[in-house]
Structures are given as C-alpha cells and as structure tokens.
C-alpha positions as CSV (number, residue, x, y, z in Angstrom):
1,X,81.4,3.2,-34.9
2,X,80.1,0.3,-37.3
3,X,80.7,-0.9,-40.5
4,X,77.7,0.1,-42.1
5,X,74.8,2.9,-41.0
6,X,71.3,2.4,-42.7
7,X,69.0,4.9,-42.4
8,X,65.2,4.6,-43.4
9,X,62.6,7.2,-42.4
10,X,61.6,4.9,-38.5
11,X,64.8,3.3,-37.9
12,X,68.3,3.7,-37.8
13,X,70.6,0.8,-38.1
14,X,74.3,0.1,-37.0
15,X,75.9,-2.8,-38.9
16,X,79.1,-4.5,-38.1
17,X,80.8,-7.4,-40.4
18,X,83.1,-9.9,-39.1
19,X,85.0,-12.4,-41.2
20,X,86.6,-15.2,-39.3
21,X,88.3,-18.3,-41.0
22,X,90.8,-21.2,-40.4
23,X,94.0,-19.0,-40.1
24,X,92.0,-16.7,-38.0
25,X,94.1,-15.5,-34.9
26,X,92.2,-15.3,-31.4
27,X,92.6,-11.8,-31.0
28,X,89.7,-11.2,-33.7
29,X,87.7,-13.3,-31.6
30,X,88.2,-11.0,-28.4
31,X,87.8,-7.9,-31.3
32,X,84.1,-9.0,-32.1
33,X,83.1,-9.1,-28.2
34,X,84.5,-5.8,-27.8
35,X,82.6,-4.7,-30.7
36,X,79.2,-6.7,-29.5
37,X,80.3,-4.8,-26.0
38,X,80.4,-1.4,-28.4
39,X,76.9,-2.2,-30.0
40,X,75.2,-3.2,-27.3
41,X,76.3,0.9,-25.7
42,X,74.9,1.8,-29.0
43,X,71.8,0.4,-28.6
44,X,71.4,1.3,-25.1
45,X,70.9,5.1,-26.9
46,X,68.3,3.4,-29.2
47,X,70.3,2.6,-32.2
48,X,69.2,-0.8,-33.6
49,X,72.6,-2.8,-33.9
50,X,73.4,-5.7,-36.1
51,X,76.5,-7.9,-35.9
52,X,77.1,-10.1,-38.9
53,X,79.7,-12.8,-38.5
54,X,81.0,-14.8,-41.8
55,X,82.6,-18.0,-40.8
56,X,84.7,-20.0,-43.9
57,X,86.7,-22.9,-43.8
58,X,88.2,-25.0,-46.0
59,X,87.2,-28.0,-43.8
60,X,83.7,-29.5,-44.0
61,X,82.7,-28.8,-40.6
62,X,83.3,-25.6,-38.4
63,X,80.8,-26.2,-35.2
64,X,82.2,-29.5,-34.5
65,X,86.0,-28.7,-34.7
66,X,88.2,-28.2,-31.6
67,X,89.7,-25.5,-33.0
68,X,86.4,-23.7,-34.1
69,X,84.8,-24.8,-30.7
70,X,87.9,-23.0,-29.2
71,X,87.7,-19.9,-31.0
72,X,84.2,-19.7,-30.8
73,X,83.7,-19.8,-27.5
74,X,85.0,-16.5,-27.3
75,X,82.7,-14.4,-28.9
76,X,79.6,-14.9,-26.1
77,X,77.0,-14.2,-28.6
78,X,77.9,-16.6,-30.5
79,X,75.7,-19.2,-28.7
80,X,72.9,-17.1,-29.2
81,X,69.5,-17.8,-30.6
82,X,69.0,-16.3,-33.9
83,X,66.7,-17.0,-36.8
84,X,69.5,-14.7,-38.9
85,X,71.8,-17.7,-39.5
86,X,73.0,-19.4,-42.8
87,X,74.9,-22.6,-43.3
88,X,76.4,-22.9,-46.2
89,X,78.0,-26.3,-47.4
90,X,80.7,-25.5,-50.3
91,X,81.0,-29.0,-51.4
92,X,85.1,-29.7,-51.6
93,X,85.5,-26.6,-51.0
94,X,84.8,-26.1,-47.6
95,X,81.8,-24.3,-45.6
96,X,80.4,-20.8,-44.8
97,X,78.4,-20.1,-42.0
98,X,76.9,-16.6,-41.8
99,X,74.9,-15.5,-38.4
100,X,73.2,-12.2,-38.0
101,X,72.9,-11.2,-34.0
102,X,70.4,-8.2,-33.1
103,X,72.3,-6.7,-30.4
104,X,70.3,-5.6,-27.0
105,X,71.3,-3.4,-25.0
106,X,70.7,-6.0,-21.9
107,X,73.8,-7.4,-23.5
108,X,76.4,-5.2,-21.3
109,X,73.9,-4.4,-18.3
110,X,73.3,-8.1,-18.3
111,X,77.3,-8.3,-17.4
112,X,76.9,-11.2,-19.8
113,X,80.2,-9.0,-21.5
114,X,83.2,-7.6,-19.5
115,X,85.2,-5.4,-20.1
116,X,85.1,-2.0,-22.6
C-alpha cells in the first residue's frame, strides 16, 4: 500500500516517497494524487499517512518555473501548509525541495480529490 510501514508501540505509520525532477512526465504528477487519494482511505481507518515528495532540478528555481508551476498544480496537496518542508539550494548544481504532507482523511471526503 505505501512505501514504507513504521510501527512503534502507539502508532502505525504509512509512508509514501515521490521523486519528481525536470524530465519528470505528468502522469507521475496524476500518480502522487492518486496515491494522496489512497492515503487519505488509509487514514480514514486510522493509519497515520505520510507523503514525502523530493523535487530536483538542475535549474535554480522550481516554484517559480512554468513548467514546475504546470506540473505542480497537479498534485492538490501540494499547496498545502506544512512545517515538513525543506529547500535545498545545490549551488550550480541545481535545487532540491523536499515536503512531507500528513495526509487526513478529510482529504477524499472533503472532495478536495476525485477520482480513485
């Protein structure tokens, strides 16, 4: 169901791992909202639910970039608040962004997601 399952002695965990980058292909961006779509049925059986996205480009900006913007604006969480969120200039390199989203279960009853 996830990519990870973490198991302490109060809390199970589900957690998913998304890589995305500039030769990404939209269908991973409608993957990840099926998979936030998933979680959030998960967590509706209370199953905490994690969904990590790794962002990397080899340009120095990601948010601002049509493309990005584009892509982006596919995955609805994205646009989420979340205090699980990690910019990471790489100098001439590029940049890597990394965002952790704690998935509610409001998320599908919300109809904020369609679909699955």
């Amino acid at each position: 169901f996830a990519d990870l399952f973490v198991k302490t002695k109060t809390t199970s965990a589900l957690i998913e791992f998304a890589i995305l980058h500039g030769e990404t292909g939209t269908k991973w961006a409608d993957k990840i909202a099926a998979d936030t779509r998933k979680l959030a049925r998960i967590a509706a059986a209370g199953i905490e639910c994690l969904q990590v996205l790794f962002l990397a480009s080899a340009k120095t900006q990601i948010d601002d970039r049509p493309w990005w913007q584009s892509l982006l604006g596919r995955i609805p969480l994205w646009s989420s608040a979340t205090t699980m969120k990690k910019d990471c200039p790489l100098g001439d390199c590029g940049r890597l962004i990394v965002a952790g989203l704690h998935i509610q279960p409001t998320e599908v009853e919300s109809g904020l997601h369609d679909g699955e």
